[in-house]
Backbone as XML, in Angstrom:
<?xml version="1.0"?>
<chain id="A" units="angstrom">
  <residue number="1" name="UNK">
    <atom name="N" x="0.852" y="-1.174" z="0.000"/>
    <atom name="CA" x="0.000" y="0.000" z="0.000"/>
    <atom name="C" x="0.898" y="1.239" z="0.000"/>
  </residue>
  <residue number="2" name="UNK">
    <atom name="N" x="0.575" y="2.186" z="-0.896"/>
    <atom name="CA" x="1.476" y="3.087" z="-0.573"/>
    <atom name="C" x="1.017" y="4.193" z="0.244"/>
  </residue>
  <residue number="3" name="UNK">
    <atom name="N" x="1.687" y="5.005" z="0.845"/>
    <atom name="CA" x="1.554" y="6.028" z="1.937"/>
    <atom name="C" x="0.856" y="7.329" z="1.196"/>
  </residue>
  <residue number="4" name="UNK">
    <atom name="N" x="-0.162" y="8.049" z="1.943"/>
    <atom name="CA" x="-0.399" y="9.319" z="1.010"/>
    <atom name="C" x="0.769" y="10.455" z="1.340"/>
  </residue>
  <residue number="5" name="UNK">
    <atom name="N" x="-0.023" y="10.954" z="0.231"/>
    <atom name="CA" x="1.177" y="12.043" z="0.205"/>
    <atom name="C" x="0.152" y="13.548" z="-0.221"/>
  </residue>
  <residue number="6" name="UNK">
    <atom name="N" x="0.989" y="14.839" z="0.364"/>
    <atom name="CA" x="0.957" y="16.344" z="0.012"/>
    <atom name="C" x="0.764" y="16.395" z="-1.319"/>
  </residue>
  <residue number="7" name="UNK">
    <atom name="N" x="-0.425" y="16.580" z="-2.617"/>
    <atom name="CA" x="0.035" y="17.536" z="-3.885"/>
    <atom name="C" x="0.379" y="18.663" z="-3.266"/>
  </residue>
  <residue number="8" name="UNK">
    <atom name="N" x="1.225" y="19.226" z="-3.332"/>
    <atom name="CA" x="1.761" y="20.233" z="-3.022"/>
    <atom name="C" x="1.557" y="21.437" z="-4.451"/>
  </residue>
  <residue number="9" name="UNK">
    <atom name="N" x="1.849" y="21.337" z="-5.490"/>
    <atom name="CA" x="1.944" y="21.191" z="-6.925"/>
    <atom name="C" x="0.646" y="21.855" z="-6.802"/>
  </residue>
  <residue number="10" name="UNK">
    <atom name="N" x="-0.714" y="21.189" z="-6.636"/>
    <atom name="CA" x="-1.893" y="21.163" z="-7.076"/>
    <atom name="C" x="-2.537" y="22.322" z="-5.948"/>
  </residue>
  <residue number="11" name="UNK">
    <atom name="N" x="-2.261" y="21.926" z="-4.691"/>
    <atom name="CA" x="-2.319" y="23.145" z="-3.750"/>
    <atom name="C" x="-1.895" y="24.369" z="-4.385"/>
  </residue>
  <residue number="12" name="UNK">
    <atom name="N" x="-0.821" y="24.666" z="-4.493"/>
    <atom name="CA" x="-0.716" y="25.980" z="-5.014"/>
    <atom name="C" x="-1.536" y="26.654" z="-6.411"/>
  </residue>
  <residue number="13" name="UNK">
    <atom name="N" x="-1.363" y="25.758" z="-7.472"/>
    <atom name="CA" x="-2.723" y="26.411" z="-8.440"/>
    <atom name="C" x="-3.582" y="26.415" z="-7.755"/>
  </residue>
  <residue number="14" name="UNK">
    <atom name="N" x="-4.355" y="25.855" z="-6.682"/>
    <atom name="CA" x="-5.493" y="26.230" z="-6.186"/>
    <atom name="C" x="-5.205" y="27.745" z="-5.481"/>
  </residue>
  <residue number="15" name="UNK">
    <atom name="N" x="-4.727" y="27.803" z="-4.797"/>
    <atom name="CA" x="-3.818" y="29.015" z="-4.258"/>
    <atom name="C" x="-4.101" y="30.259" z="-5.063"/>
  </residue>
  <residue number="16" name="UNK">
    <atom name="N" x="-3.177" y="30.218" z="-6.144"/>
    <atom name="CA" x="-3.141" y="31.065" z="-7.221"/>
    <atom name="C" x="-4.509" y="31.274" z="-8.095"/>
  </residue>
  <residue number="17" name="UNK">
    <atom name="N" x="-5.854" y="30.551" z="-8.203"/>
    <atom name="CA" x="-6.770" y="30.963" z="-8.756"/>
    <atom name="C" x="-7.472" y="31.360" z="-7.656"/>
  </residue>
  <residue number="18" name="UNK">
    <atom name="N" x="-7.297" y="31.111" z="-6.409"/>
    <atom name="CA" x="-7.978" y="31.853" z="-4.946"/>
    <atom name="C" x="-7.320" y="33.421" z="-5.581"/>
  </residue>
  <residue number="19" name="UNK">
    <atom name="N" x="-6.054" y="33.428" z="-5.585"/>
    <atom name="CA" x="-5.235" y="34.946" z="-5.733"/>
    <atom name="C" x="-5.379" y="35.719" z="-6.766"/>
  </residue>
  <residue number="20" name="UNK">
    <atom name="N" x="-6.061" y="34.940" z="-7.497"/>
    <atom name="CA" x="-6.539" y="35.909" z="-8.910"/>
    <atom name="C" x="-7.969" y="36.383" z="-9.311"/>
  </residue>
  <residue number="21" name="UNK">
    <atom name="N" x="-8.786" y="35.881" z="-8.202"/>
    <atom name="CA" x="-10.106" y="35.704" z="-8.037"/>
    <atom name="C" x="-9.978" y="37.054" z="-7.514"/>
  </residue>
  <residue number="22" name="UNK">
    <atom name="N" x="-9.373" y="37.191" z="-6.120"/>
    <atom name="CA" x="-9.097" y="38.289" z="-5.541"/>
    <atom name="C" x="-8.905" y="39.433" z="-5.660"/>
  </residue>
  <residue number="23" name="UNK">
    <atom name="N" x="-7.948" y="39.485" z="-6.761"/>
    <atom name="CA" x="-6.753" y="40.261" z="-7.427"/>
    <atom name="C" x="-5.565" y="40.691" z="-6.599"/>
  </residue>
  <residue number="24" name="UNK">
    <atom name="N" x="-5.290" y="40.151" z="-5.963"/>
    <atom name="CA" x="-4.368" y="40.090" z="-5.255"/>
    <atom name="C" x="-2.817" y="39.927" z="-5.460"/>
  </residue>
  <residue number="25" name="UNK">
    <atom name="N" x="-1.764" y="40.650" z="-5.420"/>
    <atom name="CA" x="-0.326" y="39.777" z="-5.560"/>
    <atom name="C" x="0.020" y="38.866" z="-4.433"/>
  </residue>
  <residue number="26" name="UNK">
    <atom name="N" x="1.250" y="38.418" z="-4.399"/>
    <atom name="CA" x="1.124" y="37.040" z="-3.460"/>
    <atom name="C" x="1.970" y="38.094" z="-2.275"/>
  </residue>
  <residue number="27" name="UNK">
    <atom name="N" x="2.437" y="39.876" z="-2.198"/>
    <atom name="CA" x="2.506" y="40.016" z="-0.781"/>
    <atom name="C" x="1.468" y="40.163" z="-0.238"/>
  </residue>
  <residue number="28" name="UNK">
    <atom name="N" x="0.224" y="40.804" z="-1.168"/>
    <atom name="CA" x="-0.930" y="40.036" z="-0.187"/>
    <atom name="C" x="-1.593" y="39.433" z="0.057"/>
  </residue>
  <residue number="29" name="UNK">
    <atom name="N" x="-1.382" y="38.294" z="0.000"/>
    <atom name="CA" x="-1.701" y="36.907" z="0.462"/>
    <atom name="C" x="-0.903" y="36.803" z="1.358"/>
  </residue>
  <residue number="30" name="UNK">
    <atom name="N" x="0.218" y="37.165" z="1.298"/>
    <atom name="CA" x="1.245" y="36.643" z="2.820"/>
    <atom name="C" x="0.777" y="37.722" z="4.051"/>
  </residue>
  <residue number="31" name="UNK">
    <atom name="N" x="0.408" y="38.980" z="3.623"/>
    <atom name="CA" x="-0.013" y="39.707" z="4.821"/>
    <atom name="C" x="-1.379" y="39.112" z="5.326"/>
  </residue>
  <residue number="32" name="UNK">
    <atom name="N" x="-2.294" y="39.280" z="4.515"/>
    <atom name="CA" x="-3.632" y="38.391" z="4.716"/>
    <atom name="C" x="-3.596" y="37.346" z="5.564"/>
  </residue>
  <residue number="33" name="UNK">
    <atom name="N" x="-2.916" y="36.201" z="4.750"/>
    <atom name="CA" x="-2.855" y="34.736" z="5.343"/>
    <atom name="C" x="-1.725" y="34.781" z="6.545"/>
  </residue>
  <residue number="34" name="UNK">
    <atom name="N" x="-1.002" y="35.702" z="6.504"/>
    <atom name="CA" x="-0.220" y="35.784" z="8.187"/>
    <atom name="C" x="0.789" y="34.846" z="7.646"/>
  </residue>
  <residue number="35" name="UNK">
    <atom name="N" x="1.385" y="33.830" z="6.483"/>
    <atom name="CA" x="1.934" y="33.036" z="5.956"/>
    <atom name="C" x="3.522" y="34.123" z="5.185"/>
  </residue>
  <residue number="36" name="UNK">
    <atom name="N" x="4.592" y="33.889" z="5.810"/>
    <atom name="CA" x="5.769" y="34.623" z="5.336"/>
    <atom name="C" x="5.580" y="34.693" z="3.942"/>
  </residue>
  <residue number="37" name="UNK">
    <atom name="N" x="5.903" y="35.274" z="2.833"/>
    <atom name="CA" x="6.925" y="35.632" z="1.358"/>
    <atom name="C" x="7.354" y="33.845" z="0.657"/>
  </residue>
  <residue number="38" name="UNK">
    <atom name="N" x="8.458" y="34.115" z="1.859"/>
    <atom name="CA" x="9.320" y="32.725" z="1.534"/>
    <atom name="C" x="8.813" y="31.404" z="1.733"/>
  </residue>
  <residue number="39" name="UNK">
    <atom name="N" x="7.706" y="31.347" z="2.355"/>
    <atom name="CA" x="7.214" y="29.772" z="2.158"/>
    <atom name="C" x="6.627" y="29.645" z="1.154"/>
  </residue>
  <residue number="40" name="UNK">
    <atom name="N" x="5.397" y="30.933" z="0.588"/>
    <atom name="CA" x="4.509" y="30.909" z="-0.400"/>
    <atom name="C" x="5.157" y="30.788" z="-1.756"/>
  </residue>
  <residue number="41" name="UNK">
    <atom name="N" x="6.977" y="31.381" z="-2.007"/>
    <atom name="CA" x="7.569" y="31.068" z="-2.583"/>
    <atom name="C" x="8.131" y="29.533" z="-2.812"/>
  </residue>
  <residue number="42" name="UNK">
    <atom name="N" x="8.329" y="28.807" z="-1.193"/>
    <atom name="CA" x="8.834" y="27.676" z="-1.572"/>
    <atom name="C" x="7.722" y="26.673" z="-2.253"/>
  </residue>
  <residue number="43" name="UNK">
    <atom name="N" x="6.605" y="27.013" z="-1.469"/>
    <atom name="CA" x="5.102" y="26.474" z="-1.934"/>
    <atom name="C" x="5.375" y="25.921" z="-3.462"/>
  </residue>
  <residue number="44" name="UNK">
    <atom name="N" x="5.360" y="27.588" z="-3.811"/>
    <atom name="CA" x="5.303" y="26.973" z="-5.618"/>
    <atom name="C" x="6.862" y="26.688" z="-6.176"/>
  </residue>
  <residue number="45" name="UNK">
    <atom name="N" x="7.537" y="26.357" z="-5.877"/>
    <atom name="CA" x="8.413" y="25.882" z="-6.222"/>
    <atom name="C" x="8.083" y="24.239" z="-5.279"/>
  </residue>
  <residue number="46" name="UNK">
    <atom name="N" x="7.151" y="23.811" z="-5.362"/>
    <atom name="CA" x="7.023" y="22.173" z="-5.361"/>
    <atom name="C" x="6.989" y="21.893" z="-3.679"/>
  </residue>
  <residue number="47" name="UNK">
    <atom name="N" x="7.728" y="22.542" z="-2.512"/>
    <atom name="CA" x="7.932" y="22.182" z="-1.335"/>
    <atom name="C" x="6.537" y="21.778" z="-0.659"/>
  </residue>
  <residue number="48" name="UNK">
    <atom name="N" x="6.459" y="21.126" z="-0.058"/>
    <atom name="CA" x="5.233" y="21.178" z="0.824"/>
    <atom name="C" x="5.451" y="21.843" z="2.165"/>
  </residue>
  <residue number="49" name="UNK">
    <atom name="N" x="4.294" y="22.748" z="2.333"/>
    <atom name="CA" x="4.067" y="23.505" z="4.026"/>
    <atom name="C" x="4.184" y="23.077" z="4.939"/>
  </residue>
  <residue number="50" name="UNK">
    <atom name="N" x="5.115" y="23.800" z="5.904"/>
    <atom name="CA" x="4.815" y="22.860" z="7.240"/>
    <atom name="C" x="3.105" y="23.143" z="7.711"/>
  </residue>
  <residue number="51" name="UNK">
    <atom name="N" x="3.039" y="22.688" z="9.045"/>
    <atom name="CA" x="1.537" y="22.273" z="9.387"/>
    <atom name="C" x="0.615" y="23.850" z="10.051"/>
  </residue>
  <residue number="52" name="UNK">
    <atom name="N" x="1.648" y="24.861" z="10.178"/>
    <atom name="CA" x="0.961" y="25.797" z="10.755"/>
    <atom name="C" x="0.190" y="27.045" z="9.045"/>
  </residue>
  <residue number="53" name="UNK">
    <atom name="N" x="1.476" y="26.819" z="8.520"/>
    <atom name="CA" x="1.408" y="27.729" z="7.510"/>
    <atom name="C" x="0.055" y="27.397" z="6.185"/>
  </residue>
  <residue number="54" name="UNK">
    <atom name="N" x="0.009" y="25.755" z="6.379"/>
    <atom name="CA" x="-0.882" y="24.925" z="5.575"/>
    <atom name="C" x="-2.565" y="25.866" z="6.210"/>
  </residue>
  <residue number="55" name="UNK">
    <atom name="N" x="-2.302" y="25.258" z="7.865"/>
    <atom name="CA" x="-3.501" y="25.682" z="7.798"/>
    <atom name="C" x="-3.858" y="27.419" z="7.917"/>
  </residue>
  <residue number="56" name="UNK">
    <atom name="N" x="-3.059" y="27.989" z="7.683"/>
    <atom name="CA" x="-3.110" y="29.483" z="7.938"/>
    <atom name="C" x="-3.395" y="29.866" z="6.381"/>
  </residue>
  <residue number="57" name="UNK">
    <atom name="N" x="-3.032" y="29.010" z="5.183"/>
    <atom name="CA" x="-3.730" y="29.079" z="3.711"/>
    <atom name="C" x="-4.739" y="28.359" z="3.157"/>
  </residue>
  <residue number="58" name="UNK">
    <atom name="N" x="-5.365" y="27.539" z="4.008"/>
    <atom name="CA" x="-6.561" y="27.421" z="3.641"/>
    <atom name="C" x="-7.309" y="27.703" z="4.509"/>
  </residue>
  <residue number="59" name="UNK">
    <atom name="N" x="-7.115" y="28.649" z="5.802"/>
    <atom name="CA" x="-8.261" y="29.288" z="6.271"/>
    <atom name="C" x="-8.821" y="30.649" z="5.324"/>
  </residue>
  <residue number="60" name="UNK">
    <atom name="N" x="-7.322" y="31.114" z="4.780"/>
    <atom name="CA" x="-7.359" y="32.114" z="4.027"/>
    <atom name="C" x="-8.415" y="32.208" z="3.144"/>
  </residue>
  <residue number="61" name="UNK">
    <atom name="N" x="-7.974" y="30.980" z="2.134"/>
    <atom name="CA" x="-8.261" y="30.432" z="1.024"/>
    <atom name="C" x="-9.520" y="29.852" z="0.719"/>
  </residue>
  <residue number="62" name="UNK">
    <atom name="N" x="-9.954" y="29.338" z="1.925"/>
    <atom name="CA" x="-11.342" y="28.729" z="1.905"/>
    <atom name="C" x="-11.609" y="27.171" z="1.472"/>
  </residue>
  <residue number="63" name="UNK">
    <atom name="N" x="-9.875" y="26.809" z="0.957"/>
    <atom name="CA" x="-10.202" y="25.435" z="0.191"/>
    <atom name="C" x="-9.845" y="24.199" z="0.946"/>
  </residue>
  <residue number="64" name="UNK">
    <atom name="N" x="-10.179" y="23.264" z="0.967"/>
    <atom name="CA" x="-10.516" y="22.212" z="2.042"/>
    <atom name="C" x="-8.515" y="21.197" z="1.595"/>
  </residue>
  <residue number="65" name="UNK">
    <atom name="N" x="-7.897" y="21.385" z="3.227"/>
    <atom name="CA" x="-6.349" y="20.437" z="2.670"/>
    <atom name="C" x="-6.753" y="19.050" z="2.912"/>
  </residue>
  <residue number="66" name="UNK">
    <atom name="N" x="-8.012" y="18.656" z="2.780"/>
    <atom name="CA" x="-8.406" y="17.300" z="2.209"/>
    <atom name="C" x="-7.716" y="16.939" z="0.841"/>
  </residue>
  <residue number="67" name="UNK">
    <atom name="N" x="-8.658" y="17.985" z="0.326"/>
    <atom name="CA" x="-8.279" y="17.408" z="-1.162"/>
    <atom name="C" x="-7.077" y="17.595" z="-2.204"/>
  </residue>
  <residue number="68" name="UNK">
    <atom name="N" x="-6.367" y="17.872" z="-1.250"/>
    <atom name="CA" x="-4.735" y="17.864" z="-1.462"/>
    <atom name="C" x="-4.029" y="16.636" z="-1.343"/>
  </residue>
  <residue number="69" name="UNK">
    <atom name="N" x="-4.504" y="16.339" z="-0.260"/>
    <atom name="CA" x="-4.089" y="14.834" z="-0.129"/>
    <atom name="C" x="-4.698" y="13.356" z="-0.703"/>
  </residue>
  <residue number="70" name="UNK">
    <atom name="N" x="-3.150" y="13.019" z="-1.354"/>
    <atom name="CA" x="-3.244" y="11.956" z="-2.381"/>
    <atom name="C" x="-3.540" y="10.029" z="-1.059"/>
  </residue>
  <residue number="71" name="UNK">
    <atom name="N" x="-4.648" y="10.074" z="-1.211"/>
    <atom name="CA" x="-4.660" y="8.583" z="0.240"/>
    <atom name="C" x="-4.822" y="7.417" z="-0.683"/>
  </residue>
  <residue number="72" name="UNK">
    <atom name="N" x="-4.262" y="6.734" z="0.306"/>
    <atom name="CA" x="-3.604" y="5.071" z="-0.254"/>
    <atom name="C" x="-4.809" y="4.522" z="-0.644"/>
  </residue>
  <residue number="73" name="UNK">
    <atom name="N" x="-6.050" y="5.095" z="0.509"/>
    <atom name="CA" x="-7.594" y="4.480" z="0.556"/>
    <atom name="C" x="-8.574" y="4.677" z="-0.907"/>
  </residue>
  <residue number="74" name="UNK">
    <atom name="N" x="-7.841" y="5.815" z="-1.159"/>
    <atom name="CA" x="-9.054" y="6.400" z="-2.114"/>
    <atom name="C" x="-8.465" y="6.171" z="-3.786"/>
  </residue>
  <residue number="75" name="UNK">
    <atom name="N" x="-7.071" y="5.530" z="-4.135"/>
    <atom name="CA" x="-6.851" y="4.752" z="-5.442"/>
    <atom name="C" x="-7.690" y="4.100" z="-5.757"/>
  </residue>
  <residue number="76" name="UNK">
    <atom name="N" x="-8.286" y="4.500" z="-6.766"/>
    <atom name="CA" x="-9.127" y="3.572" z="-7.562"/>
    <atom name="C" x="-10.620" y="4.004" z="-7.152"/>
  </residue>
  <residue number="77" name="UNK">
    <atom name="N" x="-11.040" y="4.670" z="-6.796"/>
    <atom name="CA" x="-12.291" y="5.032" z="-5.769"/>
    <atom name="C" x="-12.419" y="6.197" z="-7.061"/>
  </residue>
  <residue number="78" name="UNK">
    <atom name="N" x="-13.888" y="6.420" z="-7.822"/>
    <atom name="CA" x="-14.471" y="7.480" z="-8.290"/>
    <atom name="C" x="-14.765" y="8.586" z="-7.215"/>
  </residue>
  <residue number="79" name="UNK">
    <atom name="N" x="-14.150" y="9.440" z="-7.633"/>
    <atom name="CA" x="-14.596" y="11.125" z="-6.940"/>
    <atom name="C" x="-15.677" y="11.962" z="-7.392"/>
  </residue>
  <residue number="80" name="UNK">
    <atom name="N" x="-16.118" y="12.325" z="-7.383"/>
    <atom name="CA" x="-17.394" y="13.232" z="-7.626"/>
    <atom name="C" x="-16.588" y="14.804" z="-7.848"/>
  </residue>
  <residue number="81" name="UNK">
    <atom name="N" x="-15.680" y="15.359" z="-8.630"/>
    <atom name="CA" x="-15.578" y="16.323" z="-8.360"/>
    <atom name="C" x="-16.557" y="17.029" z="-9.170"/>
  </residue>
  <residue number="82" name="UNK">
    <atom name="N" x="-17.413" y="17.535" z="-10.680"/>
    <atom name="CA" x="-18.614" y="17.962" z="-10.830"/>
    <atom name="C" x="-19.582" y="18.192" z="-9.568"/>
  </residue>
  <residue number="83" name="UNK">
    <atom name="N" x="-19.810" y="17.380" z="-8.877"/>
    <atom name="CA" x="-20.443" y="17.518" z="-7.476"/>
    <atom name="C" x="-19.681" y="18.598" z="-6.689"/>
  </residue>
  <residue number="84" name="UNK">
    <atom name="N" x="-18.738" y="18.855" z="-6.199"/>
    <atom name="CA" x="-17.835" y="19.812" z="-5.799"/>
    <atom name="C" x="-17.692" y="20.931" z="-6.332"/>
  </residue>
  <residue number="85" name="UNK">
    <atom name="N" x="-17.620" y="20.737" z="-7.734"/>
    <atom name="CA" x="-17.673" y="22.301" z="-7.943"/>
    <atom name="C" x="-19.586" y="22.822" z="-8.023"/>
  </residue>
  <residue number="86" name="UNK">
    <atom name="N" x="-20.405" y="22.088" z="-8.798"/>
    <atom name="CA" x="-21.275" y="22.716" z="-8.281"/>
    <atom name="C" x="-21.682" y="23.235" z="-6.938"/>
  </residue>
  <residue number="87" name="UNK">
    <atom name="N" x="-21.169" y="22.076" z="-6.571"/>
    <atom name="CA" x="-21.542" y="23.044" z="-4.631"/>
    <atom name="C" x="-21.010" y="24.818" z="-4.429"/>
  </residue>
  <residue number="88" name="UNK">
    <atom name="N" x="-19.584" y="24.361" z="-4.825"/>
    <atom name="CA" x="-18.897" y="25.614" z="-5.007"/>
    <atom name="C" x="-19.350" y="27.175" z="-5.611"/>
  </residue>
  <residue number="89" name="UNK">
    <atom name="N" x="-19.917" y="26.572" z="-6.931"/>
    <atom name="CA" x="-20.646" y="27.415" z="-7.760"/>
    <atom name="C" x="-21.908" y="28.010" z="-6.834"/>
  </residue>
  <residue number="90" name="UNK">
    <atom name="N" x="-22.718" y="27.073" z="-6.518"/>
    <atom name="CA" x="-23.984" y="27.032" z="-6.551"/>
    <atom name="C" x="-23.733" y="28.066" z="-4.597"/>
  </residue>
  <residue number="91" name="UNK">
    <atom name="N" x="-22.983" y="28.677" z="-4.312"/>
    <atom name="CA" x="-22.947" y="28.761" z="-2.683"/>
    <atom name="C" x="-21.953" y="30.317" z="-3.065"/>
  </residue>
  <residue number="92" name="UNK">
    <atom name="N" x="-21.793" y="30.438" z="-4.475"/>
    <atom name="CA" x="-20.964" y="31.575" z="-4.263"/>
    <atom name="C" x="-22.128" y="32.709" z="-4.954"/>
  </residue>
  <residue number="93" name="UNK">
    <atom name="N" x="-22.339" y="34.137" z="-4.104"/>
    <atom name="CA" x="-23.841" y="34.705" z="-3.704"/>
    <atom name="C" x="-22.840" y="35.780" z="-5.447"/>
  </residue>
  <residue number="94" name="UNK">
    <atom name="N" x="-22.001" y="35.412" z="-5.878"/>
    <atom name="CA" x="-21.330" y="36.799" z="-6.629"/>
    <atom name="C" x="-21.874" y="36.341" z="-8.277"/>
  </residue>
  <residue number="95" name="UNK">
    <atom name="N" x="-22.140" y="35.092" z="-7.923"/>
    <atom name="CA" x="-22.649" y="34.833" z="-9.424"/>
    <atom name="C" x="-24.342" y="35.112" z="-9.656"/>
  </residue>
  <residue number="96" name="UNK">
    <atom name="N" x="-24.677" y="35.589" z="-11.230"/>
    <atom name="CA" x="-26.065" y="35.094" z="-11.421"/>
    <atom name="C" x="-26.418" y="33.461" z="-11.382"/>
  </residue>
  <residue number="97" name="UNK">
    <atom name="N" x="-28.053" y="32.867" z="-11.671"/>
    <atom name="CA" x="-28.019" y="32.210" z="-11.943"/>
    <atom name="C" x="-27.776" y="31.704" z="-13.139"/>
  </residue>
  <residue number="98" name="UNK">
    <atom name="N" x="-28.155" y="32.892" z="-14.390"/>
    <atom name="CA" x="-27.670" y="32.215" z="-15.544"/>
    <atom name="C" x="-25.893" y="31.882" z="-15.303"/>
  </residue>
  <residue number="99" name="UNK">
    <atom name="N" x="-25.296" y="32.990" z="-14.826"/>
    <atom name="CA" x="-23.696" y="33.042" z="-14.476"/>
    <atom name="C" x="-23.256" y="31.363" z="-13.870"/>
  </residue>
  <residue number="100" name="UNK">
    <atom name="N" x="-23.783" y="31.093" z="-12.932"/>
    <atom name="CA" x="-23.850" y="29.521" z="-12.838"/>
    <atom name="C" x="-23.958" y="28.661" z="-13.554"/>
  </residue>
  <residue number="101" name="UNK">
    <atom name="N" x="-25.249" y="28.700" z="-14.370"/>
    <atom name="CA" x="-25.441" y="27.512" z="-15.376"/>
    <atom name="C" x="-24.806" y="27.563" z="-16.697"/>
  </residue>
  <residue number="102" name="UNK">
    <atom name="N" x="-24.317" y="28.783" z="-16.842"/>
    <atom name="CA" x="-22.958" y="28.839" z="-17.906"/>
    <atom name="C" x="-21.451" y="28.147" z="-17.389"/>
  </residue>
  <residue number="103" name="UNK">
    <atom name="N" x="-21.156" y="28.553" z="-16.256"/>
    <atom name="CA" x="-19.927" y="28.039" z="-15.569"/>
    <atom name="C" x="-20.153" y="26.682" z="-15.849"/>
  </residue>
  <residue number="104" name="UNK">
    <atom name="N" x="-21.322" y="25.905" z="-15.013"/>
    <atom name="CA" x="-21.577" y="24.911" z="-15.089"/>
    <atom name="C" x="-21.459" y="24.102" z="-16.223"/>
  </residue>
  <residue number="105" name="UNK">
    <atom name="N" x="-22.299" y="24.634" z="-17.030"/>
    <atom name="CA" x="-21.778" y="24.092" z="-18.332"/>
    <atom name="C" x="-20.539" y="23.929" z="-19.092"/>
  </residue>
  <residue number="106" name="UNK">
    <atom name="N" x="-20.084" y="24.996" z="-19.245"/>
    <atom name="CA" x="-19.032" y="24.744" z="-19.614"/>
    <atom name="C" x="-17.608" y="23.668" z="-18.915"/>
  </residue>
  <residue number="107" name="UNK">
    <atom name="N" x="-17.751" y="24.167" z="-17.729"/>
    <atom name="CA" x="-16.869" y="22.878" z="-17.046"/>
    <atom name="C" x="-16.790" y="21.389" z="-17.259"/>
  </residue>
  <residue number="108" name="UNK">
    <atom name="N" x="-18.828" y="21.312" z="-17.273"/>
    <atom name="CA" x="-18.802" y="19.632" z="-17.557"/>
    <atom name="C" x="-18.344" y="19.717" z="-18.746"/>
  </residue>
  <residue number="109" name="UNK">
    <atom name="N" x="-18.605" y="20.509" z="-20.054"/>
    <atom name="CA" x="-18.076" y="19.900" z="-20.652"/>
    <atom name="C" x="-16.943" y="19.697" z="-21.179"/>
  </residue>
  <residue number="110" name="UNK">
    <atom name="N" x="-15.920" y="20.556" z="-20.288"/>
    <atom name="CA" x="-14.319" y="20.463" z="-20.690"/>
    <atom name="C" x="-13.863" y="19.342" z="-19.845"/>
  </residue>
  <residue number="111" name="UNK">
    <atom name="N" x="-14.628" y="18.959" z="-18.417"/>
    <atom name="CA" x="-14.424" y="17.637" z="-18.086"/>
    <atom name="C" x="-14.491" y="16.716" z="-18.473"/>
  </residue>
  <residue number="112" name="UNK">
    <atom name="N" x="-15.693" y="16.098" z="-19.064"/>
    <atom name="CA" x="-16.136" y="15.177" z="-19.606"/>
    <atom name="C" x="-15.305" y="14.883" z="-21.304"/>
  </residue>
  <residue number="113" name="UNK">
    <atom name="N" x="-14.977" y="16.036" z="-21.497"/>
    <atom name="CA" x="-14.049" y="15.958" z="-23.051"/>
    <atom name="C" x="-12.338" y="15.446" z="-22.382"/>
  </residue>
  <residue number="114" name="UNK">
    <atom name="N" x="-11.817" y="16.125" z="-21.100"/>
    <atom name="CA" x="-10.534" y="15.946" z="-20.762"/>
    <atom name="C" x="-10.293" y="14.817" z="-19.711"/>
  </residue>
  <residue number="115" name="UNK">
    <atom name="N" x="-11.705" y="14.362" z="-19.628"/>
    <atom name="CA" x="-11.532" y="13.056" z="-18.338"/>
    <atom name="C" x="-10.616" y="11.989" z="-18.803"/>
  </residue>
  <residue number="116" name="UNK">
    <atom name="N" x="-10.216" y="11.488" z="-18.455"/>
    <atom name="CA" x="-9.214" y="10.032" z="-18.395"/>
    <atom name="C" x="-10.116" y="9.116" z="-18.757"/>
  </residue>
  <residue number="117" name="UNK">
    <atom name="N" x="-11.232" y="8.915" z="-17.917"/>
    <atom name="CA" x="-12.335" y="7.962" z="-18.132"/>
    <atom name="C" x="-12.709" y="7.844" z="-19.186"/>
  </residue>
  <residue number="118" name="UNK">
    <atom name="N" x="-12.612" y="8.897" z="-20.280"/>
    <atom name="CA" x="-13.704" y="8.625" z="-21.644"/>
    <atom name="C" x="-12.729" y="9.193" z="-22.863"/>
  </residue>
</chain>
């Protein structure tokens, strides 16, 4: 079985479309998130966070360090992420509803065209 592990990698694009959502540069995100310069730097250069700074960017951030982590349990296990982002979509008060069901759309179908599965 192998051990899970940090995307670290994948954390940070999440990161960075939190930071562009925003408009934000990444010193402020480090003032914001209370998270130094130099980690957010080592961040994207591949390192993984230690445990204070992790959770001090996704309190920021809003995004769950579940789904960062790659578990031994869940190989081979279908994910629901469509389910996830609609939640996402469907809970953020900045969109219309047509603004939703366009997002929506379009996602499934760049998923469903870029899935592995099909």
């Amino acid at each position: 079985m192998s051990k899970p592990e940090f995307k670290a990698n994948e954390f940070y694009a999440a990161l960075e479309r939190v930071r562009l959502v925003r408009r934000l540069n990444w010193k402020q995100v480090a003032e914001q998130s209370g998270v130094s310069a130099s980690t957010l730097t080592r961040i994207a250069q591949g390192k993984r966070p230690d445990v204070d700074s992790l959770a001090a960017l996704v309190n920021w951030s809003g995004l769950s360090a579940d789904a960062f982590v790659a578990r031994a349990d869940q190989v081979g296990k279908r994910v629901q992420p469509l389910s996830d982002i609609a939640n996402v979509l469907y809970s953020d008060s900045t969109l219309s509803e047509d603004g939703r069901a366009t997002m929506m759309d379009l996602i499934t179908a760049a998923y469903l065209r870029l899935s592995k599965n099909n």
